[in-house]
C-alpha positions as CSV (number, residue, x, y, z in Angstrom):
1,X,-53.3,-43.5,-73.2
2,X,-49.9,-43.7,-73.2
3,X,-48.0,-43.7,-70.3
4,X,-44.4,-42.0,-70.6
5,X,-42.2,-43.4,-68.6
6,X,-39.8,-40.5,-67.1
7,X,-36.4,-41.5,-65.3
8,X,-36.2,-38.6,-62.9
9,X,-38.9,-36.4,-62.1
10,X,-37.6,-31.8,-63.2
11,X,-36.9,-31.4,-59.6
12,X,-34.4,-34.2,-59.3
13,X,-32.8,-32.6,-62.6
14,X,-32.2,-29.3,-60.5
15,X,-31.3,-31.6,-57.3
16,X,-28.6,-33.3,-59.4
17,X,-27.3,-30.3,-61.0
18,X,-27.0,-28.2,-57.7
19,X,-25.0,-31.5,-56.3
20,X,-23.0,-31.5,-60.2
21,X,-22.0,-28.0,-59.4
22,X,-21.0,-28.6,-55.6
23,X,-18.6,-31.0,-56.5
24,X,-16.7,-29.4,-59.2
25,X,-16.7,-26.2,-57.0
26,X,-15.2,-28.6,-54.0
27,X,-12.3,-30.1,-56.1
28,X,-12.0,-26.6,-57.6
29,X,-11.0,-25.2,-53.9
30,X,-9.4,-28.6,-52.7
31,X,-7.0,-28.3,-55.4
32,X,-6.6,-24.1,-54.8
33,X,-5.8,-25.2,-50.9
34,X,-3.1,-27.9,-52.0
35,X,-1.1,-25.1,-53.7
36,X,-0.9,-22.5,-50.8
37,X,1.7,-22.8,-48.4
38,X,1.8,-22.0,-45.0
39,X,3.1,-18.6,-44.2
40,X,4.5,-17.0,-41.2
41,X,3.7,-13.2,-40.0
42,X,5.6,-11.7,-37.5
43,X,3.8,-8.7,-35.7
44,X,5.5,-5.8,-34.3
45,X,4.0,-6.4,-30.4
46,X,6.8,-8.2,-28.7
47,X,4.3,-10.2,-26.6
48,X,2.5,-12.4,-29.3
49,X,3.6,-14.2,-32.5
50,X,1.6,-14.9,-35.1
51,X,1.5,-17.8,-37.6
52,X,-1.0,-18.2,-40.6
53,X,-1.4,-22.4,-40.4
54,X,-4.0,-22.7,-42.7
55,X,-6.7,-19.9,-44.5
56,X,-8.8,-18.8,-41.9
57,X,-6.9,-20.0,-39.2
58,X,-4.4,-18.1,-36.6
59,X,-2.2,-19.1,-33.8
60,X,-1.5,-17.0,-31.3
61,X,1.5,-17.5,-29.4
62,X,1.8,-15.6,-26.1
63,X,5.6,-14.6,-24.5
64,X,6.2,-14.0,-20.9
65,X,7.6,-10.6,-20.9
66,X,9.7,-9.5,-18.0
67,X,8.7,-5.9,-16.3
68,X,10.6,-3.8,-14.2
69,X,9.2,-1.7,-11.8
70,X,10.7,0.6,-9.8
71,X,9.2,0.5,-6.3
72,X,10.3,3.8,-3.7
73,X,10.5,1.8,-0.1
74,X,10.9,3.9,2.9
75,X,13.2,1.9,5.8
76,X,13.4,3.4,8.9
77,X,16.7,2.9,10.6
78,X,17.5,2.9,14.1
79,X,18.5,5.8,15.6
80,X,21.6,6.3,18.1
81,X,19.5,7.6,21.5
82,X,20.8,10.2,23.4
83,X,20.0,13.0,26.1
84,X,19.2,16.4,25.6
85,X,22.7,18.7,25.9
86,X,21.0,21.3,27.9
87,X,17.6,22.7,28.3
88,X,17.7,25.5,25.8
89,X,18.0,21.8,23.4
90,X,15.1,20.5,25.4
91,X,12.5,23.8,24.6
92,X,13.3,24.3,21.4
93,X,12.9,20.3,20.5
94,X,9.4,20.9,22.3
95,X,8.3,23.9,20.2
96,X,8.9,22.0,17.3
97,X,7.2,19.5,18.0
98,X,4.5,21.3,19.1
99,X,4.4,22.8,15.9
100,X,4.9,20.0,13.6
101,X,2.9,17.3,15.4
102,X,-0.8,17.9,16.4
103,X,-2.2,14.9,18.5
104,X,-6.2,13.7,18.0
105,X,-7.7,11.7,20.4
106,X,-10.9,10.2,19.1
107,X,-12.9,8.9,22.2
108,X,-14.9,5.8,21.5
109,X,-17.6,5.0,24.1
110,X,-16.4,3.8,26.9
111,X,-12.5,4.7,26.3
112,X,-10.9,7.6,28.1
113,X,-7.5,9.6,27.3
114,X,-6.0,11.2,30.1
115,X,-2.4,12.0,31.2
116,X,-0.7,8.6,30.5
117,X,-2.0,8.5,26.6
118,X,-0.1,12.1,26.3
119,X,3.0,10.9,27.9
120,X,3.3,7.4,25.9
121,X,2.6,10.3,23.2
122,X,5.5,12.2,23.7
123,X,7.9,9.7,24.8
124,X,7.7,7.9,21.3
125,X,8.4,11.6,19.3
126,X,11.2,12.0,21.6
127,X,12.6,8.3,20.9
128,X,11.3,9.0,17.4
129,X,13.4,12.0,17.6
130,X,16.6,10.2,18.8
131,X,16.6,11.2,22.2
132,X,15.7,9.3,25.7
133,X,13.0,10.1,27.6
134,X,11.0,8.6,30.0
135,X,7.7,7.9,31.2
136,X,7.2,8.8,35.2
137,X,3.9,8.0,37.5
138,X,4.2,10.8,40.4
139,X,2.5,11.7,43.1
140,X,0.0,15.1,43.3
141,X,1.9,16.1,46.4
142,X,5.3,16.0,44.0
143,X,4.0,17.6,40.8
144,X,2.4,20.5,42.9
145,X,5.8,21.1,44.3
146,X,7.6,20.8,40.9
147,X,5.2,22.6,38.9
148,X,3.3,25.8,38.0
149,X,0.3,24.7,37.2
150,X,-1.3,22.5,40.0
151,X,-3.5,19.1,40.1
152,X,-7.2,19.4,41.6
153,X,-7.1,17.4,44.7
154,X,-8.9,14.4,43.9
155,X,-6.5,13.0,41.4
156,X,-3.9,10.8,43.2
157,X,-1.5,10.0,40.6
158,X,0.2,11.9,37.0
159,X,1.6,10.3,34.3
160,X,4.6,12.6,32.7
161,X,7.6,12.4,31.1
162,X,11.5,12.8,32.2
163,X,14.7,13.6,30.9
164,X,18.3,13.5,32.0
165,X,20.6,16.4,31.2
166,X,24.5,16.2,32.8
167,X,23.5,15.4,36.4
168,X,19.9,16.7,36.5
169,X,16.6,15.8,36.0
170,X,13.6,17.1,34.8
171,X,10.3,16.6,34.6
172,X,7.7,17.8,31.7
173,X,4.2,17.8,31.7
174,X,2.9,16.6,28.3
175,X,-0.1,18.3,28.0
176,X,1.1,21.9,28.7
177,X,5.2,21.3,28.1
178,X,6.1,22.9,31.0
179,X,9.6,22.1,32.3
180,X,10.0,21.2,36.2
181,X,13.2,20.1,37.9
182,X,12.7,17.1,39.8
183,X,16.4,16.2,41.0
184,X,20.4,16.9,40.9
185,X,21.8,13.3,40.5
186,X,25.1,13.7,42.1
């Protein structure tokens, strides 16, 4: 028998071939990449720039852009106070408010609203309103004298509101509007 002596076994022939034809395809494509040059694209969105470095590879490049917005503030300015001209002035600013304004009063357990929580009320649409009025404690003795409507007997004390006008004054009662004089001042 005569034993042949091989140098490489047929599947190192295909091993060597496949790394043969990786190389030459490797300086094939190093020597393509050697010739291209690095270009620059601009794109139309004014907030990012973009720049071809290499094949296959982009840089983004990201702006600040400035915004305007246009923001609608509200500022309340203070208002010159003054008293009501006469009491013809004094109903009509009521019925208007009356009829503009609508008060809620949600109880939670435990709070109650009575007659000072209306007259705080209407003294801050009156100051709201530009004009001064104030907030008055009086006695049930005085408010049944001054007005219509009476007070049961077991309330003490009534919060209400009171304006000037020349040399008078006058009471209202929040809840109702109603108009009472209380006083002439000179």
């Amino acid at each position: 028998m005569v034993n042949k002596m091989k140098w490489f076994p047929p599947r190192m022939y295909t091993v060597l071939a496949a790394l043969f034809a990786v190389a030459v395809l490797n300086i094939f494509l190093s020597i393509g990449q050697a010739t291209i040059k690095p270009q620059t694209i601009t794109v139309t969105e004014p907030v990012v720039n973009c720049q071809l470095l290499k094949s296959h590879t982009v840089q983004y490049v990201e702006k600040p852009v400035t915004v305007v917005e246009y923001i609608e503030r509200t500022q309340k300015m203070p208002v010159e106070l003054r008293d009501f001209s006469d009491t013809g002035e004094l109903k009509q600013w009521l019925v208007e408010v009356g009829m503009n304004t609508t008060t809620t009063y949600f109880q939670s357990p435990g709070v109650t609203i009575d007659c000072d929580d209306y007259a705080l009320d209407m003294q801050h649409k009156a100051l709201a309103d530009g004009y001064i009025m104030s907030f008055e404690i009086i006695s049930i003795s005085e408010y049944n004298a001054v007005f219509k409507s009476k007070l049961p007997s077991g309330q003490s004390l009534h919060a209400i509101n009171l304006v000037i006008i020349g040399n008078d004054a006058y009471y209202i009662e929040p809840q109702t509007n109603e108009i009472g004089f209380a006083v002439h001042l000179d």
